[in-house]
Structures are given as C-alpha cells and as structure tokens.
N, C-alpha and C positions, 0 to 999 in steps of 0.2 A: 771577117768571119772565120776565114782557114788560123788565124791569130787565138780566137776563145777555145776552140776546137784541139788546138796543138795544149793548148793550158788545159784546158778540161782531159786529155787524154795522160799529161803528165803527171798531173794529180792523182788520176787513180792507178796509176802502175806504182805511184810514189807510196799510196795507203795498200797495195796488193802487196808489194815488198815486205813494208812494215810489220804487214799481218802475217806472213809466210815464213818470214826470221822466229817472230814468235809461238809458231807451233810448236817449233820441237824444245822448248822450255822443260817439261817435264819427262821427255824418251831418254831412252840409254838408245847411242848411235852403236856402239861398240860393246866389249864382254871384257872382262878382266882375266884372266889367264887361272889365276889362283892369289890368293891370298896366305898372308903370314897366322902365326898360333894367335897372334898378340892381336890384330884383325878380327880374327874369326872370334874371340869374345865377348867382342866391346860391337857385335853386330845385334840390335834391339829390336828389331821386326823387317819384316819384308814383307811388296806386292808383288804382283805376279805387272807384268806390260804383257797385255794384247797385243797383237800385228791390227789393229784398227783402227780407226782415224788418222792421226798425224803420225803413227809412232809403227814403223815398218820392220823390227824386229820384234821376236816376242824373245823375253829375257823379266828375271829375276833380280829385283831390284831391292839391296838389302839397305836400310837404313841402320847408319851407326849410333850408338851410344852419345850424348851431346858430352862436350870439353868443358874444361874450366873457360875458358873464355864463350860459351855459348853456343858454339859450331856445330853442328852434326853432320855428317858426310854421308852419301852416298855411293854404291857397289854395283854396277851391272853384270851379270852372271846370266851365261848359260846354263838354261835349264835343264839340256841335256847331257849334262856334265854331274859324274858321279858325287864330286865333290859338293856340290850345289843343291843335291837332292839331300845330302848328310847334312848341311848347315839346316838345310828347311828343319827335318826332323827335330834338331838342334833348339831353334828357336821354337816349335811348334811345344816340345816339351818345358821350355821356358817359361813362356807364356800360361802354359797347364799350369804349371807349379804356384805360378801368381795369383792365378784365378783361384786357386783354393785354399 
C-alpha cells in the first residue's frame, strides 16, 4: 500500500512540475535596457503584461516586424522608462495611420 501511495504522490508532483514550467510561456522575466534605431522600427505592435496570474512583473511587450524566413521576435520593456512610453506613442500613431 505505502508502494501505490509513493507512485500516486510522484505522479502528481511529476504533472505539478510540468504545469508550473509552462506558466511562464508567455511573461517577460526581465526588461531590455534600450534598443537600437534599426529595432525601434521594425517594432509592429505591443501589449501591456499585468503583474497577474503567472506573470510577476508588469512590463511592455513590443512585438517585431516578421523576417524573411517567418520569425517574429519579441521586446520586454519597462514601462516606466521614458524611452518606452515614446515607442508606445510611436506605434500607437502607426497603427492610426493604417486604420485610415
């Protein structure tokens, strides 16, 4: 019995694991310092990250421009960084521009 009990207990630390690696799939852990001219153009929209659920900073998360070979990158950024408030604007009039 102490035998199904040790297997039943190592199975679900084995699937609590699993699931706990894949939370932070989608968070920025960190912020990038600043970016290059050549960066800052080829940036195509951004979300804002919450401090809620899985994701324990809040930070600005700028999605790049896709490559020739299909890739798109992502930027985490402080939001409370001058620079990062000036790309928002940035993209924010970008986006105007398309819509009309």
């Amino acid at each position: 019995m102490k035998f199904h009990a040790l297997v039943i207990l190592l199975l679900f630390t084995c699937m609590y694991l699993s699931l706990a690696q894949g939370s932070y799939a989608n968070c920025c852990l960190g912020y990038v310092k600043e970016i290059g001219k050549r960066a800052k153009k080829n940036i195509d929209t951004y979300r804002i990250q919450a401090t809620d659920g899985d994701c324990n900073i809040r930070a600005i998360v700028f999605m790049m421009k896709r490559r020739r070979n299909g890739t798109a990158g992502t930027l985490c950024a402080n939001p409370g960084e001058d620079w990062v408030q000036e790309q928002i604007r940035n993209v924010d009039r970008k986006i105007k521009k398309r819509g009309t």
